[in-house]
N, C-alpha and C positions, 0 to 999 in steps of 0.2 A: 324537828328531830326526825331525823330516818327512821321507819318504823321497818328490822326487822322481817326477813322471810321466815315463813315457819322451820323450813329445812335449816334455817342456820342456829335456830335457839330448841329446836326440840328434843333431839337426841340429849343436849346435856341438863333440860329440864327435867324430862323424865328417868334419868340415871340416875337412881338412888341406890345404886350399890356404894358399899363399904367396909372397911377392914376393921372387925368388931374388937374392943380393947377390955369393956367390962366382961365377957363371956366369950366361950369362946366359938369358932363358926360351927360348930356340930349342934351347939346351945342354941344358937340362932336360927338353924337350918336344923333342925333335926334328923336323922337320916331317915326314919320309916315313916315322918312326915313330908318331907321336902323329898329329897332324892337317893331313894335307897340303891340306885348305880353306881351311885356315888360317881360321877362326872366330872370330871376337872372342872374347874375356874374358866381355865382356857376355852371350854366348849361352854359353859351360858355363857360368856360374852359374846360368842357368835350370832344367840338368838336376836331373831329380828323379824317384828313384828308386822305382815303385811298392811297392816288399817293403823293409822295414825293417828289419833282425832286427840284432841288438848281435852280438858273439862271443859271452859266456855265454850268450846264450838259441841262438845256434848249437850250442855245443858241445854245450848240456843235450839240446836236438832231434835232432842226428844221433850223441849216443851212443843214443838209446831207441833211435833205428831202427835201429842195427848192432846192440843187443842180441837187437830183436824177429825180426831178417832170420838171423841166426845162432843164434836160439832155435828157429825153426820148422823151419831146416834140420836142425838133431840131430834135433828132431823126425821130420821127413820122411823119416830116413835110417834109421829103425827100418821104414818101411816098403818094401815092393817096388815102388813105382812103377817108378822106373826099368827094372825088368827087366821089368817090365808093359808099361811104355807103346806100344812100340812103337817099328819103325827112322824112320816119320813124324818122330814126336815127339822122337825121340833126333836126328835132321839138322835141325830148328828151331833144336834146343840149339845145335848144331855150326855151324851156320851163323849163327846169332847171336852166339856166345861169338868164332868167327874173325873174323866182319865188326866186332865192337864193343871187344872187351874193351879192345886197345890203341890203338884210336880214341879213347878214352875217353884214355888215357894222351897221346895228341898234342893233347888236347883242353886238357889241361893250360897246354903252351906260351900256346897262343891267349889262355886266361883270362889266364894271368902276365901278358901283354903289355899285354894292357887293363887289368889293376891297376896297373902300373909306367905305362905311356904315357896311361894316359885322363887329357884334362884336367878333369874332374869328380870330386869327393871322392866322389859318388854310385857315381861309375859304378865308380872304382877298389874302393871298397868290395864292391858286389855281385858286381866281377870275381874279388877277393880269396876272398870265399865260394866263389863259382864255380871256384875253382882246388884247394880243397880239395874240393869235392864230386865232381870228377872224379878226385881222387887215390882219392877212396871207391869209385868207381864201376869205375875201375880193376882197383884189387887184388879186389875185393867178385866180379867176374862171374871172372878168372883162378882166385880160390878156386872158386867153385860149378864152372870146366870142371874144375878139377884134379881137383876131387870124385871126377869122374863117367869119369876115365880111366879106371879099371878096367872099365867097362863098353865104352870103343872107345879105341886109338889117337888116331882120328881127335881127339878131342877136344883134344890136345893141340896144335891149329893153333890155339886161341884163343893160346895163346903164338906160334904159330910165320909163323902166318901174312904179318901184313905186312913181316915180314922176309926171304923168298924170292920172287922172280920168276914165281911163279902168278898165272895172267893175271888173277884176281879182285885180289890185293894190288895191281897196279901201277895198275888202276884206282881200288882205293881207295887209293894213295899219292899220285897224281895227283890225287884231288878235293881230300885232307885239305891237302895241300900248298899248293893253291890257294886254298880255303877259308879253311883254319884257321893256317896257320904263314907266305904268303906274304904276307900282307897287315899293311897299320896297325892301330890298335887302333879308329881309325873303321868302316873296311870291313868287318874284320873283326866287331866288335859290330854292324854292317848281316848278312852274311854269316851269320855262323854263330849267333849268337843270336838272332836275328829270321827271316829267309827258312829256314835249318834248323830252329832248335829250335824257335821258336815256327810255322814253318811246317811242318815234320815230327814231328820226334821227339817232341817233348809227347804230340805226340796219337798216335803208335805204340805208345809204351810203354802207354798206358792200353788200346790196342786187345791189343795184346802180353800183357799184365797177365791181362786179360778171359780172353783163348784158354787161359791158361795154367793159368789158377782151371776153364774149361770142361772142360781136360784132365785136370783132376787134380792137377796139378805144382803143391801150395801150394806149394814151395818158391821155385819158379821164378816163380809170378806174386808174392809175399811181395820179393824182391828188384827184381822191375823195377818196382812198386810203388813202392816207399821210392826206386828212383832218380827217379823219374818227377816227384815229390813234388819234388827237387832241380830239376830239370832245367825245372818251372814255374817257381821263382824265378831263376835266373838265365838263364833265358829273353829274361827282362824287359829288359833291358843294354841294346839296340836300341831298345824303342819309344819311351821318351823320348828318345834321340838322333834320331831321324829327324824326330818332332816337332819338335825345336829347327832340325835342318837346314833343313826346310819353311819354319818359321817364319822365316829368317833368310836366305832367299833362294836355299837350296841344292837346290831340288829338286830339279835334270835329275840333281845328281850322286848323292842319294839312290836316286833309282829306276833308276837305270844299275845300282848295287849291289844294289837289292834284283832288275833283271830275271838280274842273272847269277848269283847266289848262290841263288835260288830255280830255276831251270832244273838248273844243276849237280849240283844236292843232290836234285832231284825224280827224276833220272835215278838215283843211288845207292842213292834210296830205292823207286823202284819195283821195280828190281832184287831187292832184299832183302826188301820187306813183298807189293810186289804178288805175288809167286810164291807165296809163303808163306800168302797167304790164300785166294788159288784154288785154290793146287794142293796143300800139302805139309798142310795142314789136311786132317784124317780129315772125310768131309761130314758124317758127324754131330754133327760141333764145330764145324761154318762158323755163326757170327751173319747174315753180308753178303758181300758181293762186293767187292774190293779198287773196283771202282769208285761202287761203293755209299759205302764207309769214305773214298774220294777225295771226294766230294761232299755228304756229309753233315758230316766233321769238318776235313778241311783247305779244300776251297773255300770253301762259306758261311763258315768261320770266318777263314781267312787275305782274303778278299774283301773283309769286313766290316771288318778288322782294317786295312787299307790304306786302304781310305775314308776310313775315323777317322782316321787321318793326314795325311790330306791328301792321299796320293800316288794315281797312278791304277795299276789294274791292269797288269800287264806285258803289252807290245806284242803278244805272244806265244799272249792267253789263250786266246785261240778254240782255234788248235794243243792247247795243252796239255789243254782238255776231251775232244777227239777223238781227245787221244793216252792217253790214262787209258783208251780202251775196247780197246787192243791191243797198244801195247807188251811190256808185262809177258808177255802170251801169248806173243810171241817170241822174252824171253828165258827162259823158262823152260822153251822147246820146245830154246833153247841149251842151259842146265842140264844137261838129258837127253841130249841127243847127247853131248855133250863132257860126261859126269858122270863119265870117267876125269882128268880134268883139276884137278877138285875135290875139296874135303876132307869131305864127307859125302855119304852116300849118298843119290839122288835117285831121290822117288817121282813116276811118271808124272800120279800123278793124272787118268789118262781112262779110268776104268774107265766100264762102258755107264750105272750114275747117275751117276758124275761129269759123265762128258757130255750127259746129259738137263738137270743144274745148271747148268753151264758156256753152255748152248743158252740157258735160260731166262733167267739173267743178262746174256748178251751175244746178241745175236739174230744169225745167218750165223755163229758161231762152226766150225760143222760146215761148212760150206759153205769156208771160209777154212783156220782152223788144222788142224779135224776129219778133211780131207782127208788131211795129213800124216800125223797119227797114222794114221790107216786102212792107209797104208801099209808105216809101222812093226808094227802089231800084224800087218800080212799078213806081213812077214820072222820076227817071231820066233813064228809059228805054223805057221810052215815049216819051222823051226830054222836061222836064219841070220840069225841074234842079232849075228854079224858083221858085216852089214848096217848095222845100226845104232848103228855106233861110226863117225863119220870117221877116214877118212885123213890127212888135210892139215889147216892148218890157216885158219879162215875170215877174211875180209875185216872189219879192226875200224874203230872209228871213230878217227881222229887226234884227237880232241880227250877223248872220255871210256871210249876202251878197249874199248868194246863190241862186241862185234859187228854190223857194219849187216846191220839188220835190217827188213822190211816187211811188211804183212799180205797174202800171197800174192794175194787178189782185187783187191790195187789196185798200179797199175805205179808204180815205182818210176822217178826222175828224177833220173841220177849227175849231168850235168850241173850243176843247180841245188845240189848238196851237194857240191863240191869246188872248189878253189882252188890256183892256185900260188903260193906264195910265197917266194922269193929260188929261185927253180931248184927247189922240191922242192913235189912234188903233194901235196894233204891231203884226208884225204877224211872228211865227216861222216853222222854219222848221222841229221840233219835240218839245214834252213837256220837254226834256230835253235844249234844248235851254231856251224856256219859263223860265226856273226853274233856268239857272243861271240865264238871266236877273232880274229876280224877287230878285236874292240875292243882288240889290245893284242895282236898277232903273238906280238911277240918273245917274248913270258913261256911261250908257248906251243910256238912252232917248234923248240925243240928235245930237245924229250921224245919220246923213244922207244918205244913202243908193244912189245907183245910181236914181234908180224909185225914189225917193224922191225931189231928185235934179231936177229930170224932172218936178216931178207938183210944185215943185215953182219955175218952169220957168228960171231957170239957163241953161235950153238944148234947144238951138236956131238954125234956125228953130225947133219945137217941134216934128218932128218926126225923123223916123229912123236914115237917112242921117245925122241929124243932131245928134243926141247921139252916131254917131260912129268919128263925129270929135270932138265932148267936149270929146271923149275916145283919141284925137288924133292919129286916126288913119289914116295914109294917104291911098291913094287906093293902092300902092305897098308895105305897108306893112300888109295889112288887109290878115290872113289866107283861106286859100283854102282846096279841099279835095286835103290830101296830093298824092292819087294813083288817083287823075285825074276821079275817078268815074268806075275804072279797075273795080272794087271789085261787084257791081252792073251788069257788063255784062258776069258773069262767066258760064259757061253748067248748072249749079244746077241753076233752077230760083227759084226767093223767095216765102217764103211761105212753102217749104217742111220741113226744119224743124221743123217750128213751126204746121205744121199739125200733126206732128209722134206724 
């Protein structure tokens, strides 16, 4: 018997649309579930899904890689890396495994939604995959932290993390929430497949992968590898959707979704990679500069990538290039201060080369952020290390948890970043924030921020001590400076950078 091309049996394999007789199609599609554009018929038929793959050629493909990804680790575990590598490289681990592992699990929901509510056979299908690949991705990095408990505690907040009140989790509750679990299966395949994954995470993991292969850790680049590989195909979900949107007369509401979902998720993500590649990268493993890696892999490419679609750049763009040269530096000057706050030890990253790097990459770096430091390294080379822990705790942003923050040589304008609304003052971390809140209050206005939580008195005792255990932080797992304060006693004392 002639076996069949897949091009001749697939299309009508995977077409499981139909004309519903027990209920009717609003029943079955709900609209503020499914597609509150409400789309004609005519346009998801159009959708067409760039990645093809049946189930058995799925299942054949992501068993090799779970064998390949769990072959290398036996492998990798005969050796001493780990107790090699350093406290650096052991709070990348820590801070990726807590930031991701069961983001990856809420990731889940999203995908289900889009396979049960998309009205495209396409789209549900690739969601379908997508929902199992993140069940992979899940269990896959909670194994590798569990691995690696014996070497810290700390490790153990890849489980633990976005289930306690640590000012990191509520801002990642709050994106994922928004992102991934509060929306339909349109915005959300706008949102989280298009403006994150194919605007972020694609291109992380492969920069992630790289550092990780640089460090040593097969293990660790071997896994985010094989997710990464996943994470390109169901990426995909959004570009033909938006396509058809364009197409069909929906633009304003297409790029409304992609300016807020791309803003939102760029802030989570600079947090997480931009610190991590300036500062927590040993500089004999740095490739680039997070602002380098911001315009070489996601600008040009997400830029390009929106054109082709038809849609224009977000309103926003100019900000966001200007914002890509500092940001990140402020919050990982947070990091530091408040590193009791946190589940992995944080490395200063400004020793006298780093900050010769740091200078040559962002030019007034020494002049701006260097200043600070200077100050720091003058308390703890006086021994009043105390110094450099606050007290209290700082002014966040109402909409993404943050701390506001600005690059000390340019003033700052409270007025233009806050707002009242129904009696209660909000206050953001740019007008770009301000502007999506403003799109839609309500969904917004009544989430609680950690400072928030404090003055109505949910954080007992009301001070410090006491908002680091409502963070459930015990004293052995609370971060430290990861180089012990090395980086502070170097030949160069501080200050001469930032004098040149």
């Amino acid at each position: 018997m002639t076996v069949l091309q897949r091009s001749d049996w697939y299309d009508v394999a995977r077409d499981t649309n139909w004309t519903p007789t027990f209920v009717s199609e609003d029943e079955l599609f709900p609209p503020q579930m499914s597609d509150p554009f409400n789309m004609p018929k005519e346009a998801w038929a159009e959708y067409d899904e760039p990645y093809k793959v049946s189930y058995a050629e799925y299942v054949k493909v992501q068993r090799d890689k779970d064998a390949g990804v769990y072959a290398v680790n036996t492998a990798a575990a005969r050796t001493r890396f780990m107790e090699e590598a350093g406290q650096r490289w052991h709070s990348i681990l820590k801070l990726h495994f807590g930031a991701v592992s069961l983001a990856e699990s809420i990731s889940q929901i999203a995908e289900g939604r889009m396979a049960r509510f998309g009205k495209a056979p396409g789209m549900r299908n690739m969601a379908t995959f997508g929902l199992l690949d993140e069940i992979r991705h899940g269990q896959s990095q909670l194994y590798f932290a569990h691995e690696s408990l014996k070497h810290s505690p700390q490790f153990n907040w890849a489980r633990k993390l976005l289930g306690t009140n640590e000012w990191g989790a509520i801002m990642t509750r709050a994106t994922l929430d928004d992102v991934f679990l509060g929306r339909d299966a349109v915005t959300t395949a706008i949102m989280l497949t298009f403006a994150f994954e194919t605007g972020f995470t694609n291109m992380q993991f492969i920069g992630l992968a790289a550092d990780a292969a640089e460090a040593g850790d097969t293990s660790f680049s071997n896994l985010i590898s094989s997710i990464q590989t996943d994470e390109s195909r169901h990426a995909q979900i959004g570009a033909p959707l938006l396509k058809l949107m364009v197409k069909n007369g929906y633009k304003a509401e297409a790029q409304k979704a992609v300016d807020i979902g791309f803003w939102r998720t760029y802030r989570f993500f600079a947090l997480l990679t931009g610190t991590v590649i300036d500062y927590f990268m040993p500089l004999e493993k740095r490739t680039s500069s997070f602002k380098e890696f911001m315009q070489e892999w996601i600008v040009e490419q997400f830029e390009r990538t929106l054109l082709d679609l038809g849609l224009d750049l977000p309103w926003y763009w100019d900000y966001f290039l200007e914002d890509i040269d500092s940001f990140h530096h402020g919050m990982h000057l947070g990091w530091w201060l408040y590193r009791d706050t946190v589940w992995f030890n944080v490395p200063a990253g400004v020793s006298a080369p780093e900050r010769e790097w740091l200078e040559a990459k962002y030019p007034g770096w020494g002049q701006s952020w260097g200043k600070i430091w200077d100050q720091i390294a003058d308390n703890i080379l006086a021994g009043k290390t105390d110094l450099t822990v606050p007290k209290t705790l700082p002014v966040v942003c109402s909409f993404n948890n943050l701390p506001i923050i600005h690059t000390p040589t340019k003033p700052w304008d409270p007025k233009g970043q806050m707002l009242t609304y129904k009696g209660k003052k909000y206050y953001f971390q740019s007008h770009v924030e301000k502007w999506v809140f403003e799109q839609d209050p309500d969904r917004y206005a009544a989430h609680q921020t950690l400072i928030d939580q404090f003055l109505a008195g949910l954080i007992q005792p009301p001070d410090y001590e006491g908002a680091l255990n409502f963070m459930s932080l015990s004293p052995i797992e609370r971060g430290k400076d990861a180089d012990n304060y090395a980086w502070a006693f170097q030949d160069q004392g501080p200050g001469q950078i930032a004098a040149e």
